[in-house]
C-alpha positions in Angstrom: 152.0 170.7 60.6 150.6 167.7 62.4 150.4 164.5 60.6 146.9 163.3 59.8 145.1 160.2 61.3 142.1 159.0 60.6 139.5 157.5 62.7 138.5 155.1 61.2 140.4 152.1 59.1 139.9 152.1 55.3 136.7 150.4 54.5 138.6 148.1 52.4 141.8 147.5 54.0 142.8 143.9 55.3 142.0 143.3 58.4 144.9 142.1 61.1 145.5 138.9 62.4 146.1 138.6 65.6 148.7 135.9 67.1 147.9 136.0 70.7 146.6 132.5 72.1 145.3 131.0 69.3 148.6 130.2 67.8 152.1 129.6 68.8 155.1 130.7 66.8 158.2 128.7 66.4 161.3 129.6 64.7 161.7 127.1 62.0 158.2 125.4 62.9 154.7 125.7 61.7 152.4 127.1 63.8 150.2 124.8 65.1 146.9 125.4 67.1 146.7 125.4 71.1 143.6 123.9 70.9 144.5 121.1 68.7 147.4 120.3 70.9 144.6 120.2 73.7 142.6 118.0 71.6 145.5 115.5 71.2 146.4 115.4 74.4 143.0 115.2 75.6 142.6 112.0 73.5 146.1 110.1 74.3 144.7 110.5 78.2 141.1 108.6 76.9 142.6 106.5 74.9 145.0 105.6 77.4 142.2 105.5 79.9 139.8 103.3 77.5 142.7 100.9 77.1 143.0 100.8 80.6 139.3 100.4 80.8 139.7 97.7 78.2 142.5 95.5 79.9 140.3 96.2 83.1 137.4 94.8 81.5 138.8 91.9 79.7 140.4 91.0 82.9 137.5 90.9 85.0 135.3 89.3 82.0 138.0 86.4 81.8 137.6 86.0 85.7 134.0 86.0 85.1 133.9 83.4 82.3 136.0 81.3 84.2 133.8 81.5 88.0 131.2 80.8 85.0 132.4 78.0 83.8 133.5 76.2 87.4 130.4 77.0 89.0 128.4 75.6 85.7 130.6 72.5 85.8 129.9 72.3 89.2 126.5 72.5 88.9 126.7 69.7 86.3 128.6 67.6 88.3 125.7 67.9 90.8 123.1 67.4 88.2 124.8 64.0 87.1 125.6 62.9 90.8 121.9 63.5 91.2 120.0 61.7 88.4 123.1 58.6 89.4 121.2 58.9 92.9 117.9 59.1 91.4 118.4 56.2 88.9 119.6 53.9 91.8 116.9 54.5 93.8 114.6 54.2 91.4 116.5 50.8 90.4 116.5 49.9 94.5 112.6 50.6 94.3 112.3 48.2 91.5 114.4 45.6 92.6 112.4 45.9 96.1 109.0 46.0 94.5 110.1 42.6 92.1 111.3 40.9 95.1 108.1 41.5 97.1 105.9 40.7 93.7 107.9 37.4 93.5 107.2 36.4 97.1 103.6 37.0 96.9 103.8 35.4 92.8 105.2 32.4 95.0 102.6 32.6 98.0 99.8 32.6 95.7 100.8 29.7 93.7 101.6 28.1 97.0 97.9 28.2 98.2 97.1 27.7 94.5 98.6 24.3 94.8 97.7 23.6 98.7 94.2 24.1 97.7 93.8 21.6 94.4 95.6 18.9 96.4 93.5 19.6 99.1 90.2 19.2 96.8 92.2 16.3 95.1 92.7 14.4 98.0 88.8 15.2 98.9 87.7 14.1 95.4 90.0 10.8 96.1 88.3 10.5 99.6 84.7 10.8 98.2 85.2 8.5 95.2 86.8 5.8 97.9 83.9 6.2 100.0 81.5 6.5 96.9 83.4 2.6 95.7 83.3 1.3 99.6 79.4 2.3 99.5 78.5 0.4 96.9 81.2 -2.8 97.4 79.4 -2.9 100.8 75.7 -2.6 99.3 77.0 -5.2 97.3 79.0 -7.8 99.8 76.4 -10.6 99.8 77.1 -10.9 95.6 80.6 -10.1 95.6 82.1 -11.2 98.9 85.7 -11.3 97.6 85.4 -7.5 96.7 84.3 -6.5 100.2 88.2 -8.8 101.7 90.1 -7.0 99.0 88.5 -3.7 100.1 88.7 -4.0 104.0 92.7 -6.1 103.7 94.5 -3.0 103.8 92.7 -1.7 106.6 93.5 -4.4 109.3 97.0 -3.7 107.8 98.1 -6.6 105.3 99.4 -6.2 102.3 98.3 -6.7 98.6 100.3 -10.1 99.1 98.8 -12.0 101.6 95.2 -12.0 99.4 96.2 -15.5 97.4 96.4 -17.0 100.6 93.1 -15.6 102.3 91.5 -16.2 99.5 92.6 -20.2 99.4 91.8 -20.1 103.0 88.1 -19.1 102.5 87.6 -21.4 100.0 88.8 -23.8 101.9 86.6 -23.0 105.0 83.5 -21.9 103.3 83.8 -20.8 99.7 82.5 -17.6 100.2 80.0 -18.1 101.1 78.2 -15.6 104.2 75.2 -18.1 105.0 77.5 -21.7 105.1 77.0 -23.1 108.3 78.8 -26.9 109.4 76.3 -29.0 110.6 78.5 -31.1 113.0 80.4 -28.1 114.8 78.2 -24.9 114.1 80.9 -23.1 112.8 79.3 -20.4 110.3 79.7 -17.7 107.8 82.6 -17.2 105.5 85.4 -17.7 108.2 83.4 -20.2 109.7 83.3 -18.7 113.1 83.5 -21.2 115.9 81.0 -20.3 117.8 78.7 -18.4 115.6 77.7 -15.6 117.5 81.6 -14.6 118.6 81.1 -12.3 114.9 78.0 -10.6 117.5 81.4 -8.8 118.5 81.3 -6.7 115.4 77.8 -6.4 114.7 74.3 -7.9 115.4 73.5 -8.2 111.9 76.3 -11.5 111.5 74.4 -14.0 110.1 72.8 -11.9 106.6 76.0 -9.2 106.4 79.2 -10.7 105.2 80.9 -7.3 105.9 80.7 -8.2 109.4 81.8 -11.5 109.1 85.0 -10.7 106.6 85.5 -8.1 109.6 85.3 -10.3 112.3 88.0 -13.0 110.1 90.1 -10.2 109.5 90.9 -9.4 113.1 90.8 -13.1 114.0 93.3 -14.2 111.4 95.7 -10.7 112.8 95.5 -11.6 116.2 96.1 -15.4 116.3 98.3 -15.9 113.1 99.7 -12.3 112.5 98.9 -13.0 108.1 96.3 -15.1 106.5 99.7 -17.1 104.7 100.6 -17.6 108.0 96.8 -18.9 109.5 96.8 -20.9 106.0 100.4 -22.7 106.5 98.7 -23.9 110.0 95.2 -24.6 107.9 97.2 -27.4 105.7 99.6 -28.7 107.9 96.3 -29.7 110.1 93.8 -32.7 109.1 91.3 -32.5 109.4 91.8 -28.9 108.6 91.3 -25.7 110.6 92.9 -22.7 111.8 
């Protein structure tokens, strides 16, 4: 009689387990999973890649830092070489602009002081002439004033007035109307003749400008000084130069 088999497993019986590729037996050895082994292997390559990747990475971030840090070196070499150029230009300006503001400081005061001498020397001129006015308005009260005013002008010196004076007195004593009575000589140099002092101005006999004028030039040009036409005054007698 042939043995029975049924179609069908027992509801309840255990079901197989089935070796084929999902684990690998090893005498000895516990299984272990294919796909585990795949994972593990799998993740030695990445994390030998990502170490890889790392060293890669470092590498060229080291590189980077470092053409980073020349380059911003550089550029702040550049910086300070250009605010050094800037400064001395700006110092080579300044120095310029204080050389030119010294020139024109010293210009100014320059034509500063040209111009108050100038109006010094007019102010000196007008009071002169303002004093000459009124010495010669004055001549026929104050004779003497009117030689000390016009000696310097027929070129003597404060010295020789003693001895023009002495003369004068000797000849006239100042006096612009004095007129000798033997000879005709007249006027404070008593002029010899008279009307020779025409030679300065008509109005001789009133103005003794014109006759201190005319003296002046007579005493120059025949004694050189009045100390020298009054040496020859005394050593003569009677006396007259």
């Amino acid at each position: 009689m042939a043995r029975y088999t049924p179609r069908h497993a027992p509801r309840h019986a255990a079901p197989k387990r089935s070796l084929g590729r999902t684990a690998v037996s090893v005498v000895g050895r516990p299984l272990v999973s294919t796909s585990l082994v795949a994972a593990v292997v799998t993740s030695g390559i990445a994390l030998s890649g990502t170490f890889e990747d790392s060293a890669n990475a470092d590498a060229v971030g080291l590189a980077f830092d470092d053409s980073a840090t020349a380059s911003s070196t550089q550029e702040s070499q550049v910086a300070l070489e250009d605010a050094a150029r800037v400064a001395s230009d700006r110092s080579a300006t300044n120095v310029q602009k204080s050389v030119v503001a010294a020139k024109a400081d010293a210009t100014q005061k320059a034509e500063a002081a040209a111009l108050a001498k100038k109006r010094r020397v007019a102010q000196e001129r007008a009071a002169r002439a303002a004093e000459r006015k009124k010495v010669l308005e004055n001549a026929q009260e104050d004779p003497k004033s009117v030689a000390r005013l016009l000696l310097p002008e027929h070129g003597f010196g404060s010295d020789q007035w003693g001895c023009l004076e002495q003369l004068w007195i000797g000849e006239s004593d100042w006096r612009w109307y004095a007129e000798n009575s033997s000879s005709g000589a007249y006027g404070i140099p008593q002029s010899l003749p008279a009307n020779k002092m025409a030679s300065v101005a008509s109005d001789w006999r009133t103005n003794p400008v014109t006759q201190i004028t005319w003296g002046l030039d007579y005493i120059k040009r025949s004694y050189g000084t009045p100390c020298n036409a009054l040496a020859q005054w005394q050593a003569r007698s009677p006396h007259w130069y």
